[in-house]
C-alpha positions in Angstrom: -11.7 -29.4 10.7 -13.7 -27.1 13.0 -13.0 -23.5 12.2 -14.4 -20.8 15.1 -14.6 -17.4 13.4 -13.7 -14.3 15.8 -16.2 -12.1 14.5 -15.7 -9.7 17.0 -11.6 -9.2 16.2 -12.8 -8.5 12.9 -15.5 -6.4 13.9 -12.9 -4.1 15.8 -10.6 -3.8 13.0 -12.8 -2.8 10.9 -14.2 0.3 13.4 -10.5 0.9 14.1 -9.5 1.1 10.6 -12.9 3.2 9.9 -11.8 6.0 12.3 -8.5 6.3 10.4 -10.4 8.4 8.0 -10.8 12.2 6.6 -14.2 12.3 6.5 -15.2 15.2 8.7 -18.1 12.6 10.1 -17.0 9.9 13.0 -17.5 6.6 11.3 -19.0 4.8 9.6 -18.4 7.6 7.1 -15.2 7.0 5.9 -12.7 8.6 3.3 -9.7 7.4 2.7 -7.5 8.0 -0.3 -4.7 6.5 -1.9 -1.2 7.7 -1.0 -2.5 10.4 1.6 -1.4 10.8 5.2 -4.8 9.2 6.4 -3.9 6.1 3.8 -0.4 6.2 5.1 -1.8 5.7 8.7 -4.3 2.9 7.9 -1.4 0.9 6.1 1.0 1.5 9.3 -2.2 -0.3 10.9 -2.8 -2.9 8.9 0.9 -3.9 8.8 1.1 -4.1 12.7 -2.1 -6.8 12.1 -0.2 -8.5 10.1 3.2 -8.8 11.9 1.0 -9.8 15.1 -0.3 -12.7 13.4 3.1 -13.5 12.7 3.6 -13.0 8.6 5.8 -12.0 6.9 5.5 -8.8 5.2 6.7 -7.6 1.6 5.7 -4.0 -0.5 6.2 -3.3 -3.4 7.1 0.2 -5.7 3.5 1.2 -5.6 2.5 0.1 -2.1 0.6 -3.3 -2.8 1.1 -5.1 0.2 1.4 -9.0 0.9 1.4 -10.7 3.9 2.6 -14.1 3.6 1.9 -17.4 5.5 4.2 -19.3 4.8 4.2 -23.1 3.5 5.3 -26.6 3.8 6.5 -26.5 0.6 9.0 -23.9 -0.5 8.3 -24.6 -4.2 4.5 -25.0 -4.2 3.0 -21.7 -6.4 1.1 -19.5 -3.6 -2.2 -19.2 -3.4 -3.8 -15.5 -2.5 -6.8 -13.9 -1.0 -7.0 -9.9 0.1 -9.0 -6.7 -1.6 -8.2 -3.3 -0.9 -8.6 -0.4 1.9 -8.8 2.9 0.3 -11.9 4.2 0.5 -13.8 7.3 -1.6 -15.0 10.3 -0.2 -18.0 9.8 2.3 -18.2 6.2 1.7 -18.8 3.1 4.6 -16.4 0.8 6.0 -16.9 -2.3 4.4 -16.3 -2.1 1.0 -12.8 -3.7 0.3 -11.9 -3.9 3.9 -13.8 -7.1 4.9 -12.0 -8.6 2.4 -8.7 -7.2 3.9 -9.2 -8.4 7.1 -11.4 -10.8 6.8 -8.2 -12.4 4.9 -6.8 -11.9 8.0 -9.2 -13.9 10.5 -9.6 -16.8 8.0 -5.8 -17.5 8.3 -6.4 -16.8 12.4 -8.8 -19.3 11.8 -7.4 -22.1 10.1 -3.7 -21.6 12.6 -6.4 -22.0 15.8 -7.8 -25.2 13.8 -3.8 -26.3 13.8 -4.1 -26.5 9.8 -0.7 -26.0 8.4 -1.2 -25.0 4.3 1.3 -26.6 2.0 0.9 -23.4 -0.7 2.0 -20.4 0.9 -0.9 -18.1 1.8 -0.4 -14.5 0.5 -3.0 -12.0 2.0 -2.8 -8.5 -0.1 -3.9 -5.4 0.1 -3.9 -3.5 -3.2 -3.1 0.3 -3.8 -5.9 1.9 -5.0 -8.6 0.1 -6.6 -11.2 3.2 -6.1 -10.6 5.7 -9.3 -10.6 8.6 -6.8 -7.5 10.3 -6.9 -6.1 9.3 -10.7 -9.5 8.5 -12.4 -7.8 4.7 -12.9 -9.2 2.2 -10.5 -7.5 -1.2 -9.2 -3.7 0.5 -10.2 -2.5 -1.7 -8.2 -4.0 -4.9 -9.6 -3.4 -3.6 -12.7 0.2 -2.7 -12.8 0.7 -6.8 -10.8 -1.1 -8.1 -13.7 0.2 -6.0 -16.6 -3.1 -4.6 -17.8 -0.9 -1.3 -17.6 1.8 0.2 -18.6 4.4 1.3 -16.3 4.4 4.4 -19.0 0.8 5.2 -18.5 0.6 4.3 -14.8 3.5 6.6 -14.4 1.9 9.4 -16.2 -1.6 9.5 -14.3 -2.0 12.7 -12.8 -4.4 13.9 -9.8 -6.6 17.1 -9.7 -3.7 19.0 -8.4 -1.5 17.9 -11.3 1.1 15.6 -9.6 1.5 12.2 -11.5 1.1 8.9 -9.8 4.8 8.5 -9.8 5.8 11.0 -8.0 3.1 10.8 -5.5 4.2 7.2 -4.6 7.7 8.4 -4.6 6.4 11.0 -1.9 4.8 8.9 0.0 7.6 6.5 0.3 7.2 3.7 -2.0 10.0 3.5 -4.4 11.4 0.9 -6.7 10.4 0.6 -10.8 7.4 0.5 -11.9 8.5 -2.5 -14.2 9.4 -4.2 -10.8 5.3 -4.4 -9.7 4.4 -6.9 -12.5 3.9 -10.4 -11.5 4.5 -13.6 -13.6 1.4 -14.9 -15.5 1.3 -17.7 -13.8 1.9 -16.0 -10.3 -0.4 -17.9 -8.0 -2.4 -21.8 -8.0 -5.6 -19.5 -7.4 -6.9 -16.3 -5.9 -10.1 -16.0 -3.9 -11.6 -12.4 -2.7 -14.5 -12.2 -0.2 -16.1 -9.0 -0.5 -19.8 -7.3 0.3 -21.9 -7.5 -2.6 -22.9 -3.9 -3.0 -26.0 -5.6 -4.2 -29.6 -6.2 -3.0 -29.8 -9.8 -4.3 -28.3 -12.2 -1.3 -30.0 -10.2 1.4 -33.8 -10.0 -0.7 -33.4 -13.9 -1.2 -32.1 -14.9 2.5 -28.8 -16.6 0.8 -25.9 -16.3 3.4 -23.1 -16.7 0.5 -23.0 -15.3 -2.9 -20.8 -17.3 -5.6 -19.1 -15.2 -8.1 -18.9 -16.9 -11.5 -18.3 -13.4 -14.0 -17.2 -9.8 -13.4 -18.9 -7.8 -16.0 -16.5 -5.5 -18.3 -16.5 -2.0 -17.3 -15.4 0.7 -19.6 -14.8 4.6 -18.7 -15.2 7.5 -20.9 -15.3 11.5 -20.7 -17.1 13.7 -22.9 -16.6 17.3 -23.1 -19.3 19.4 -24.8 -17.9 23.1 -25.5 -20.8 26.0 -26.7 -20.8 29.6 -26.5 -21.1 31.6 -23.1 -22.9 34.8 -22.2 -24.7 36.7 -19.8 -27.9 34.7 -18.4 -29.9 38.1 -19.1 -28.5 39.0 -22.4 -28.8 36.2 -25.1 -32.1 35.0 -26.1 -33.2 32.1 -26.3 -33.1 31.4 -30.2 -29.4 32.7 -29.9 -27.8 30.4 -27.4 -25.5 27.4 -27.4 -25.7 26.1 -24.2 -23.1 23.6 -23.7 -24.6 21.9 -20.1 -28.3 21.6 -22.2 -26.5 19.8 -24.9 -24.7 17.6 -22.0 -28.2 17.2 -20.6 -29.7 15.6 -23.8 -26.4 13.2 -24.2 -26.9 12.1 -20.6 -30.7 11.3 -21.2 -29.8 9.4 -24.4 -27.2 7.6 -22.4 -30.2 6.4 -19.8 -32.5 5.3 -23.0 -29.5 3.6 -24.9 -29.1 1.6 -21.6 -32.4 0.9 -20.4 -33.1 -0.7 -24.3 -30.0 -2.4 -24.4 -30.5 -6.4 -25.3 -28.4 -7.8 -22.4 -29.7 -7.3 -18.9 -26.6 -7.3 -17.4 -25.8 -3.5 -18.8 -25.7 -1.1 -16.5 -24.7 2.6 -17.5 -23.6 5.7 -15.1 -22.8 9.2 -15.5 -21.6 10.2 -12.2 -19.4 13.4 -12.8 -20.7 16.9 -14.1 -18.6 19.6 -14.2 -19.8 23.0 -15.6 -17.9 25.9 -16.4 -18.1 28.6 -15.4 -20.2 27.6 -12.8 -22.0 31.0 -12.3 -26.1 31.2 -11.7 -26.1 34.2 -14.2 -23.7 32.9 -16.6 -24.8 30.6 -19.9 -22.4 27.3 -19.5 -19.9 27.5 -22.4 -18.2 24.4 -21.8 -18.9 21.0 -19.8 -17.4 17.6 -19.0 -18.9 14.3 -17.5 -18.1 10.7 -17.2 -19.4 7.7 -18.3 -19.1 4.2 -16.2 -20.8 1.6 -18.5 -19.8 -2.3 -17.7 -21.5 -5.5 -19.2 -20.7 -9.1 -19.0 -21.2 -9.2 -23.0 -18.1 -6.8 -24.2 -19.4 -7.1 -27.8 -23.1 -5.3 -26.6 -21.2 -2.9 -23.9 -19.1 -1.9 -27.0 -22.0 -1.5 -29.2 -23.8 0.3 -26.8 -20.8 2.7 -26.7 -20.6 3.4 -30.5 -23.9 4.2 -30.3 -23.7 6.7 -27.1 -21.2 8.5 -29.3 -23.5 7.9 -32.4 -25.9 10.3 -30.8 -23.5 12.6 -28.9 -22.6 13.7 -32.8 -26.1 13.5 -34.0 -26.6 16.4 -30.5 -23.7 17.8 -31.6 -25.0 19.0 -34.7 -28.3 20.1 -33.9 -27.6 22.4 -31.5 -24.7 23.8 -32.7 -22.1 22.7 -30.2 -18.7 20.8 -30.0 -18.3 17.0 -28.5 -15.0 15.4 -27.7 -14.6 12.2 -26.0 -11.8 10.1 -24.9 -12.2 6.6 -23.8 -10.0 6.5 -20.0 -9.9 2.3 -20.3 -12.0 -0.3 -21.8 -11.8 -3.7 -19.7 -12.9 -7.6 -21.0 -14.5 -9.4 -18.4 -13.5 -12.0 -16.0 -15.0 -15.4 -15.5 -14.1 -17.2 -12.5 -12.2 -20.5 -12.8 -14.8 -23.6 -12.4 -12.2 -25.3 -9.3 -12.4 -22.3 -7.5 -16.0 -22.2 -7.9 -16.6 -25.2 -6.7 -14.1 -25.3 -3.5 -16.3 -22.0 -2.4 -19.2 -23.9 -2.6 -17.7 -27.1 -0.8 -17.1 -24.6 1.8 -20.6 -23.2 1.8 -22.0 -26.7 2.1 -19.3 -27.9 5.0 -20.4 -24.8 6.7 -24.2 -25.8 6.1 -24.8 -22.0 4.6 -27.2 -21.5 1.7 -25.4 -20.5 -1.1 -26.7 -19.3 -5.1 -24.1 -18.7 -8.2 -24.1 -14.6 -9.3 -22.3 -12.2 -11.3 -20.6 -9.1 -10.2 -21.5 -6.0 -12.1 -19.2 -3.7 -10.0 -15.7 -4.8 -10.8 -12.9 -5.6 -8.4 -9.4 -6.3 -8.2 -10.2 -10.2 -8.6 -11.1 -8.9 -12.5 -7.0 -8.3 -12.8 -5.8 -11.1 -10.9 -7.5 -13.3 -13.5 -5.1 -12.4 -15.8 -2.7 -14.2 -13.9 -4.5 -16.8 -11.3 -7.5 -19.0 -11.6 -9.8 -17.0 -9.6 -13.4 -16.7 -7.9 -15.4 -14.1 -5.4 -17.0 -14.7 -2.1 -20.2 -12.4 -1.9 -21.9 -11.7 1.9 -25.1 -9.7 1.6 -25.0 -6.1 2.8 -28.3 -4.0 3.6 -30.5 -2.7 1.2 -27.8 -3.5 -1.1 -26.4 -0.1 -0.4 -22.2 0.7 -1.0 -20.2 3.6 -1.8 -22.6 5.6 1.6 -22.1 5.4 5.0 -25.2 3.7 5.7 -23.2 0.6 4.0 -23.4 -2.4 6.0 -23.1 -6.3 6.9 -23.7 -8.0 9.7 -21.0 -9.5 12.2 -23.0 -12.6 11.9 -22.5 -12.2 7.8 -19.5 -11.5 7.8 -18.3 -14.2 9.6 -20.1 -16.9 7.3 -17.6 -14.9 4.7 -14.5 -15.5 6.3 -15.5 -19.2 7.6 -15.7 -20.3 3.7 -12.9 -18.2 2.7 -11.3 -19.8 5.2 -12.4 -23.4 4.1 -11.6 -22.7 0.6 -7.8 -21.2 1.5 -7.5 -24.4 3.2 -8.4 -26.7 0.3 -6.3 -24.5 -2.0 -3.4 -24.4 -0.2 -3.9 -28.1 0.5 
């Protein structure tokens, strides 16, 4: 089968879809959150893609979106690909999307090539797999795969204090929540071709990156609450400054990571909040995340205990309170060995250099393994950089992606 990629269709989706943004930058600065007018916008988009390519089109209570290709067979399980399009503040236009539409030129693809799947081909776009608005990511993933509660997903609330329920309501998508969860068994296999966000594929000159694990991520958020006062009016002997205690727990955070036995640990605090926030005022209380994710649970759990170990020990010396809360606490995924090896029977049909990785940022594929065999498609993307603007693959990279996504739908669905 000789498969012709139209890297320049994608290429113009993606810079349309980019400028549907509220990101007061043109593009490629991109934000785009779940369930707001800009995210509304970008699904009307998508959805016109999809009806153009002639699928059909089903959404669910919470907005995840699949675009079907129909089968041969009527009672063959699907098969999926897809990723998501939301995008966090003052991010790029890749991350997720190429997945999205890339979807959607490997099924181009394959019709051009006159290959007719017996599986059904589902294409999805999932709500929200960025934490950005609800401090949950991949909620829609999640909620299909029953790694949440409808309870829990329903009580989720934003910074403005409206819960994920009635946001989605607001936004049009209604239905139960019990209604999103898919059988365990939903699909033969589920494949996701995404950037790697990464600076391995592009420093070794591989064209295709072979997922085989997504490492475990876990979220947590400390709050460390002292004793304010004016800047100019406590001494120093006297003073219980909650964001110097934070600053210590942070630092330990770093050193716990850095000694950590498994190489594969990475640790993050990427939110400080500081109250009250003044220049001449002592910080009484403060919170912060932590993003820790390993492909060994057992040593990202350790690793945890022992965080918190030390937050107590800080705790104590200086004098000042330290809650946590853990937000979730994920097990890893390990791709299934068939899907593995139809990606890299693509990658050697297509005559593309190709190495086995893992993927320490998680993505929706880490759900869907909970109820498809399942597998990643990594293209490199410069420097490795994600989550900025400067973010960034290649036309010519991104169509190797979609040409063995494409190969591997086909001997999937086959």
């Amino acid at each position: 089968m000789k498969l012709v990629i139209d890297f320049n269709a994608i290429m113009s989706w993606l810079e349309t879809l980019a400028a549907i943004s509220d990101c007061p930058e043109p593009p490629p600065a991109v934000t785009r959150v779940v369930y707001t007018d800009t995210d509304l916008r970008a699904r009307r988009y998508l959805r016109s893609l999809y009806e153009a390519a002639g699928l059909n089109v089903r959404v669910d209570a919470i907005g995840n979106t699949f675009a079907r290709w129909p089968g041969t067979d009527a009672d063959a399980k699907p098969i999926a690909t897809g990723s998501h399009t939301d995008a966090i503040p003052h991010s790029g236009m890749f991350d997720g999307t190429v997945g999205v539409l890339g979807g959607l030129e490997a099924i181009a693809a394959l019709k051009r090539a006159g290959f007719r799947p017996r599986r059904s081909i589902d294409l999805i776009m999932f709500t929200s797999e960025e934490p950005t608005r609800f401090g949950v990511g991949c909620t829609g993933s999640r909620a299909m795969s029953g790694a949440i509660e409808p309870s829990r997903l329903q009580a989720l609330i934003d910074d403005l204090g409206d819960s994920y329920d009635a946001v989605r309501r607001k936004a049009g998508f209604d239905g139960t929540l019990e209604s999103v969860r898919l059988d365990n068994d939903a699909y033969h296999g589920f494949v996701e071709l995404h950037i790697e966000q990464g600076p391995t594929l592009e420093a070794d000159g591989i064209d295709i990156g072979v997922v085989t694990a997504i490492a475990a991520p876990s979220m947590l958020q400390f709050e460390v609450i002292g004793v304010g006062g004016h800047a100019g009016g406590v001494l120093m002997p006297m003073r219980r400054d909650a964001l110097c205690s934070a600053a210590k727990i942070v630092l330990a955070i770093e050193y716990l990571a850095r000694k950590s036995p498994s190489p594969d640990l990475v640790a993050t605090v990427g939110q400080l909040n500081v109250h009250p926030g003044a220049v001449n005022s002592i910080p009484s209380r403060v919170t912060f995340s932590l993003d820790i994710r390993d492909t060994d649970v057992d040593n990202r759990d350790a690793i945890v205990d022992e965080v918190i170990a030390w937050a107590g020990r800080i705790a104590v010396q200086r004098d000042v309170i330290v809650n946590h809360k853990v937000l979730n606490a994920d097990p890893p995924a390990w791709s299934t060995p068939g899907v593995v090896d139809a990606i890299q029977q693509a990658c050697e049909a297509e005559g593309f250099s190709h190495t086995r990785m893992i993927s320490r940022a998680y993505h929706d594929s880490l759900f869907m393994a909970r109820i498809s065999p399942m597998a990643m498609i990594f293209i490199p993307c410069r420097g490795g950089v994600s989550h900025r603007p400067d973010e960034y693959s290649s036309p010519e990279q991104i169509a190797r992606g979609v040409a063995v996504l494409a190969r591997t739908l086909a001997t999937l669905s086959s």
